[in-house]
C-alpha positions in Angstrom: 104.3 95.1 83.4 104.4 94.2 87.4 104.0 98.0 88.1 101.2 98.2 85.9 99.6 95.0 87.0 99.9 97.1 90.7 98.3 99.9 89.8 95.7 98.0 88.1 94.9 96.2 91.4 95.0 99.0 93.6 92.7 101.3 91.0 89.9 98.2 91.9 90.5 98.1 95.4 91.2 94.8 94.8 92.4 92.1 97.4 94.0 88.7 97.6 94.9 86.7 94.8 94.5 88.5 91.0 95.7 87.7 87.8 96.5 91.0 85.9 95.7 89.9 81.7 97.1 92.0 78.8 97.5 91.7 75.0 100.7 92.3 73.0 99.8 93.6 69.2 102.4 92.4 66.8 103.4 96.1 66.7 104.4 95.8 70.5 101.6 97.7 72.2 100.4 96.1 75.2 96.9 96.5 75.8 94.9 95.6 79.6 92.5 93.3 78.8 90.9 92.0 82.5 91.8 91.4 86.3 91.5 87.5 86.8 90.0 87.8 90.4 90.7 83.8 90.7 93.3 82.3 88.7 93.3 78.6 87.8 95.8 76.2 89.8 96.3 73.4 87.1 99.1 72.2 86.2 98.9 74.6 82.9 98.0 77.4 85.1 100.1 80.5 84.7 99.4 82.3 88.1 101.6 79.5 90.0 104.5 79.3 87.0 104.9 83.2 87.8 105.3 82.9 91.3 107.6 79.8 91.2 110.2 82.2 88.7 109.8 84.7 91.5 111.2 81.3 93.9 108.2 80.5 95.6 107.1 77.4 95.1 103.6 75.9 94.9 103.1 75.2 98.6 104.6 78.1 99.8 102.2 80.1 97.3 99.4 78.0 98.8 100.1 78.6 102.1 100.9 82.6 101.8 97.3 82.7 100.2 95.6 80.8 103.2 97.5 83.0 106.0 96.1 86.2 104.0 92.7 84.9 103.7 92.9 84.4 107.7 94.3 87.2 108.3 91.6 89.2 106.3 88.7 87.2 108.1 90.2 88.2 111.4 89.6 91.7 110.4 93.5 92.3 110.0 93.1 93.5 106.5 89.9 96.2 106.5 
């Protein structure tokens, strides 16, 4: 799923933070349903849960986001 979600993001020329959405029938086919381009931060929110079972927590995650959205409006990033 994360190489699909990848080539999902990259297709859209996407940038920063996205959520990559499927559905999973009951028969086991996993359908694309949308790229969340700004995924919630609750404390429900899915976008953080992932990252912290990848080991990075909710600060770190917080500020990775805020060094990339500097670095792209210092022109580092196209």
């Amino acid at each position: 799923m994360r190489k699909i979600s990848e080539k999902i993001y990259h297709a859209v020329d996407a940038s920063g933070l996205a959520r990559v959405d499927f559905f999973m029938e009951k028969s086991g086919r996993v359908l694309f349903n949308e790229l969340n381009t700004m995924p919630g931060f609750t404390s429900i929110s899915m976008y953080p849960m992932l990252w912290e079972e990848e080991g990075m927590s909710k600060t770190e995650l917080m500020d990775r986001l805020i060094a990339l959205a500097l670095e792209r409006d210092n022109g580092i990033h196209g």
